[in-house]
PAZAPA-4460 file (N, C-alpha, C; in steps of 0.05 Angstrom, whole numbers, plus 32768, in hexadecimal, padded with zeros to 4 digits):
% residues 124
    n_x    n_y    n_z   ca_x   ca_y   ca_z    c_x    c_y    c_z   seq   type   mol
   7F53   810F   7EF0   7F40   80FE   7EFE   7F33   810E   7F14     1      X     A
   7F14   810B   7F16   7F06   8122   7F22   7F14   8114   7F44     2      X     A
   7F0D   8129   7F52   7F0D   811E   7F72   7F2D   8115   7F7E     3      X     A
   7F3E   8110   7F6B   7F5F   810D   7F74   7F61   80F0   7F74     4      X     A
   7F76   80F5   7F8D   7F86   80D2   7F8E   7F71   80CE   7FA6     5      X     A
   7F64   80D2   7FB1   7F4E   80CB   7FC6   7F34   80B1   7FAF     6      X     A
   7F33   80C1   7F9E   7F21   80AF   7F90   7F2A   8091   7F7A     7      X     A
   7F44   8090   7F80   7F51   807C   7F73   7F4B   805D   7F81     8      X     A
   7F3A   8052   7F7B   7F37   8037   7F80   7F51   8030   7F96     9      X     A
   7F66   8030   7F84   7F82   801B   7F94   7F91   802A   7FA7    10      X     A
   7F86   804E   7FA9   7F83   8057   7FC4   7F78   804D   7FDD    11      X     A
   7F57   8049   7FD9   7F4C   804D   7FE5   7F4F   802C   7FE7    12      X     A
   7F58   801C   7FE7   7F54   8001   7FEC   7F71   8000   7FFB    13      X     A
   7F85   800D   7FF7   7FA6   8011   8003   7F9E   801D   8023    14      X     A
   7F97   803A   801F   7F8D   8043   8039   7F7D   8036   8051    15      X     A
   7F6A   8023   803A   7F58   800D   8050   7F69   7FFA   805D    16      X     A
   7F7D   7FEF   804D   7F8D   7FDB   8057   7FA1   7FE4   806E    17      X     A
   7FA5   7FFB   8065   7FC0   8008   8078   7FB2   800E   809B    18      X     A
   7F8B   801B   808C   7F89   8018   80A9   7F7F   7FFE   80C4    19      X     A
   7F7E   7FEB   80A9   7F7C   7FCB   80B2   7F95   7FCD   80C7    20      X     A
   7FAE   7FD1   80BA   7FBE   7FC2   80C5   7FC8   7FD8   80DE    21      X     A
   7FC3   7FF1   80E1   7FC7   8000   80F7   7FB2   7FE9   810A    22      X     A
   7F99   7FE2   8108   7F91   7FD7   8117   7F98   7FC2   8125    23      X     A
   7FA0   7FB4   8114   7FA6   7F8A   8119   7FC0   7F9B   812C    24      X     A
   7FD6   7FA4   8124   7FE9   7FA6   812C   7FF2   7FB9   8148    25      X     A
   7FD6   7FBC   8157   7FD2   7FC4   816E   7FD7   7FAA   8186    26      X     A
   7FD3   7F99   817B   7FD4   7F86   8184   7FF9   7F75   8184    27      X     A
   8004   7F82   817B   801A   7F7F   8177   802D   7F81   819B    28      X     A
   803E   7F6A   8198   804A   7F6C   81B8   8059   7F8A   81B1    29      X     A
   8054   7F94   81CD   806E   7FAB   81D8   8083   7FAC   81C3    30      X     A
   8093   7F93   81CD   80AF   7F92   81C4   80B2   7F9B   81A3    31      X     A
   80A1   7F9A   8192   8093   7F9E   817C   8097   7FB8   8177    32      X     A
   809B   7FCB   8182   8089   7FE1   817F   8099   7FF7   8166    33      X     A
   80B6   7FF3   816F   80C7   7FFA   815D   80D5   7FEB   8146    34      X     A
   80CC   7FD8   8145   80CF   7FC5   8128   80B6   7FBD   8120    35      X     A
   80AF   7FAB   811F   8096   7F9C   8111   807F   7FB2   8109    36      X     A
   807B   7FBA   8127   8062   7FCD   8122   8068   7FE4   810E    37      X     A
   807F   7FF0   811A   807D   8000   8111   8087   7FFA   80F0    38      X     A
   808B   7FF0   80E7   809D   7FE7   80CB   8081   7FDB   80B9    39      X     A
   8070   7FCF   80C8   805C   7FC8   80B4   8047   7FE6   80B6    40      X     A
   8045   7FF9   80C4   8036   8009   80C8   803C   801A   80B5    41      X     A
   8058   8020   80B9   805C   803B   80A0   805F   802D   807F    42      X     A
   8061   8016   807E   806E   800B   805B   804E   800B   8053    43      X     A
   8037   8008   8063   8017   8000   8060   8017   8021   8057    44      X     A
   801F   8032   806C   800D   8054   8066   8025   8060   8048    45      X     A
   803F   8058   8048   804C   8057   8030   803D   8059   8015    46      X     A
   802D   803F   801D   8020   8038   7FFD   8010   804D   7FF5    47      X     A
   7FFD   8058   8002   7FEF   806F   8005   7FFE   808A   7FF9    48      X     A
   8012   8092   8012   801C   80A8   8007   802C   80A8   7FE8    49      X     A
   8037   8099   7FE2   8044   8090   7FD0   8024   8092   7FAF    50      X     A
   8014   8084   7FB6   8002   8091   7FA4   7FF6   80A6   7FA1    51      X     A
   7FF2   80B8   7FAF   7FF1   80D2   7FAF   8000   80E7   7FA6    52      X     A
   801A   80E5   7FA7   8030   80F1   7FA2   802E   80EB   7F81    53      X     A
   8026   80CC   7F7E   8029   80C5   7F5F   801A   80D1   7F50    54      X     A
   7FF6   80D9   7F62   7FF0   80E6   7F50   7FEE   8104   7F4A    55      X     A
   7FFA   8117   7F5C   8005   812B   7F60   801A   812D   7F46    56      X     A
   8031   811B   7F44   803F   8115   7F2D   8037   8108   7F12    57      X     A
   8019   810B   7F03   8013   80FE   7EEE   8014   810B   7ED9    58      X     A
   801A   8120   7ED4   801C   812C   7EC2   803C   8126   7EB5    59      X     A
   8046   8119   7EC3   8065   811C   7EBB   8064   80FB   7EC5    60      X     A
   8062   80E5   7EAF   8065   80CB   7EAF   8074   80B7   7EB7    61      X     A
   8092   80C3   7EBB   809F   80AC   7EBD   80A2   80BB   7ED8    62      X     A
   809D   80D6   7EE3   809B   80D3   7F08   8088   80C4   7F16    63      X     A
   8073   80C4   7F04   805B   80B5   7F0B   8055   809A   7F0A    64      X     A
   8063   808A   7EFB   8072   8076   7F01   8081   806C   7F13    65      X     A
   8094   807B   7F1A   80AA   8079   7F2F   80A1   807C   7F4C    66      X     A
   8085   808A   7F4F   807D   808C   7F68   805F   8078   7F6C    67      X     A
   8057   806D   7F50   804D   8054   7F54   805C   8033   7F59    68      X     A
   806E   8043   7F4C   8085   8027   7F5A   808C   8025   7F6B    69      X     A
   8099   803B   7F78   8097   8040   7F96   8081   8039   7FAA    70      X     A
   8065   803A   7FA0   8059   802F   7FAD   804A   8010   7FB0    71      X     A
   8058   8008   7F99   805C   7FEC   7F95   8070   7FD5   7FA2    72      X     A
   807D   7FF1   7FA2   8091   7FDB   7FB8   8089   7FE3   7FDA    73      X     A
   807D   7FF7   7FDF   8075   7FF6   7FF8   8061   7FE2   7FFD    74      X     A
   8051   7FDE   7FE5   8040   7FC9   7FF0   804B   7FA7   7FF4    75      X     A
   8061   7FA4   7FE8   806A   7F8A   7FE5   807D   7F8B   7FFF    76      X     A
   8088   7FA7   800A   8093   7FA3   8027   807F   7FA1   8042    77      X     A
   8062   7FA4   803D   8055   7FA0   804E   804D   7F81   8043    78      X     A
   804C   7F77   8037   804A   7F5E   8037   805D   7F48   8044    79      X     A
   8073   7F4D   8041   8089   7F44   8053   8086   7F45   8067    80      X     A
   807D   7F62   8076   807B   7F61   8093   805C   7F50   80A1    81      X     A
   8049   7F4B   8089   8036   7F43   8091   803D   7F1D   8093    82      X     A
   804B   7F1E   8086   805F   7F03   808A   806B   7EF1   80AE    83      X     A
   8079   7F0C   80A4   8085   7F16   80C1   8071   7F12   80E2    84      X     A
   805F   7F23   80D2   8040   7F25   80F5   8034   7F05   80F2    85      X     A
   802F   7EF8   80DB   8027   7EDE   80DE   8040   7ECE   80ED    86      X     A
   804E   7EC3   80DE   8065   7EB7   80ED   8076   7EBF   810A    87      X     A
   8066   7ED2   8110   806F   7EDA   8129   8051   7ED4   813F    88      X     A
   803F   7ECD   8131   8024   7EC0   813B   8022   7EDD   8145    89      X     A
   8020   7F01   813A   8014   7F05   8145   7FF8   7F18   8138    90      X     A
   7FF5   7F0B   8121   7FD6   7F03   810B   7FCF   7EE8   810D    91      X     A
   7FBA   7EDE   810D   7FB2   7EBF   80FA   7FB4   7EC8   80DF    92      X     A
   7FB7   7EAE   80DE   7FAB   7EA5   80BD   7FA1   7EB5   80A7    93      X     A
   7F83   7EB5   80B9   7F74   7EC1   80A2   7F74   7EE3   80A1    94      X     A
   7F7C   7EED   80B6   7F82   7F0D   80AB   7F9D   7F18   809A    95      X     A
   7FB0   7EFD   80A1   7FC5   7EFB   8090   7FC6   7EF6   806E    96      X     A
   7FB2   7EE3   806A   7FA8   7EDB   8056   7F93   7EF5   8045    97      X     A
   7F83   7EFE   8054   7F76   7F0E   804C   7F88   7F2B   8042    98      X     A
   7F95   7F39   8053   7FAD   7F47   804F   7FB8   7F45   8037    99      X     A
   7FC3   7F32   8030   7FDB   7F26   801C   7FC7   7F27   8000   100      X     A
   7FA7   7F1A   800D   7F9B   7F19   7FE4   7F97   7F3D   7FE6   101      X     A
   7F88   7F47   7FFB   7F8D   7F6A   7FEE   7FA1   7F76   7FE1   102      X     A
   7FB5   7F78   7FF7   7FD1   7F7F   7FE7   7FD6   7F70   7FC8   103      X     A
   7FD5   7F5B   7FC7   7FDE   7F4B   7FAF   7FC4   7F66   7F96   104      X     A
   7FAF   7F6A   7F97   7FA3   7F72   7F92   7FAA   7F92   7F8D   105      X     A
   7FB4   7F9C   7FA6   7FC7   7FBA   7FA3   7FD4   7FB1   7F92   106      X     A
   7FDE   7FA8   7F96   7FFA   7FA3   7F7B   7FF3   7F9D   7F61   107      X     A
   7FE3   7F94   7F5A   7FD1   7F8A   7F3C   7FCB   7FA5   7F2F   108      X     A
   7FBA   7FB7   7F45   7FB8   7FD5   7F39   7FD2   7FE2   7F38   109      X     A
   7FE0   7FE5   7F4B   7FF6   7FFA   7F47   8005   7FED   7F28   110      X     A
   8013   7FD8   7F24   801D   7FCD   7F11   8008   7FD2   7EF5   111      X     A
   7FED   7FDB   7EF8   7FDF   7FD9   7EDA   7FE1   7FFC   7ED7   112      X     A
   7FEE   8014   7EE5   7FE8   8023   7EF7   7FFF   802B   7EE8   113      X     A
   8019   8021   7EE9   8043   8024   7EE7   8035   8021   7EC7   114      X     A
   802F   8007   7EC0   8028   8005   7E9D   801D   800E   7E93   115      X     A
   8014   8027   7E9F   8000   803A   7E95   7FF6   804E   7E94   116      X     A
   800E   805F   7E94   800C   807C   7EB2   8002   808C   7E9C   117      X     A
   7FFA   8088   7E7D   7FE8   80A3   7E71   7FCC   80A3   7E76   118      X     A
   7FC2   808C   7E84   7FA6   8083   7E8E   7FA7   80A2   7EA8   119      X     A
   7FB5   80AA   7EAC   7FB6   80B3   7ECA   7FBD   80D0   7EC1   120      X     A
   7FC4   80D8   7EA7   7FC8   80F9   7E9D   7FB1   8108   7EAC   121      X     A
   7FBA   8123   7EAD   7F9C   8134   7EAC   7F92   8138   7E9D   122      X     A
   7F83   813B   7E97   7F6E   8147   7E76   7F78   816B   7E76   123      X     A
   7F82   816C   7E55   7F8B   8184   7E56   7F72   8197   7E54   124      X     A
***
């Protein structure tokens, strides 16, 4: 794939989200700083590194798999924490809401992504 994991759609929509949530989560109390924040900060930049690595590993399928699943589940642990910043009132609603259909959306690609890792070979 010309241009790398930079040009991967469910990159560049992961990276956007991750730096969403560095944002919102500025706003996060003090007390925060070593849990919440920081726990939704790194599982968000997770997803990221974790596809990169995957596609670094595509030539060899079932690693490339394993580090798209890996980043499948990072994204489902930042959903939890985005859980977490709502119910702790310290998102509304609708950035919570908005958050959750992206990710849901990360996850639609990564999963078509795991079922399909010869889509992702290099051209010999």
């Amino acid at each position: 794939m010309k241009g790398g994991f930079k040009n991967l759609k469910v990159y560049q929509l992961a990276y956007q989200l991750a730096m969403e949530i560095f944002e919102v989560s500025k706003n996060f109390p003090k007390e925060e700083t070593y849990s919440l924040t920081d726990q939704i900060r790194r599982s968000s930049r997770s997803v990221c590194s974790n596809i990169a690595e995957a596609y670094r590993k595509r030539r060899y399928p079932k690693n490339f798999t394993s580090k798209i699943c890996d980043a499948d589940g990072e994204s489902s642990e930042t959903l939890v924490w985005n859980d977490f910043a709502k119910d702790c009132k310290y998102i509304n609603f609708q950035i919570h809401q908005s958050l959750n259909i992206r990710y849901e959306e990360v996850g639609k690609m990564l999963g078509s992504m795991a079922d399909n890792p010869e889509k992702f070979r290099p051209k010999k």
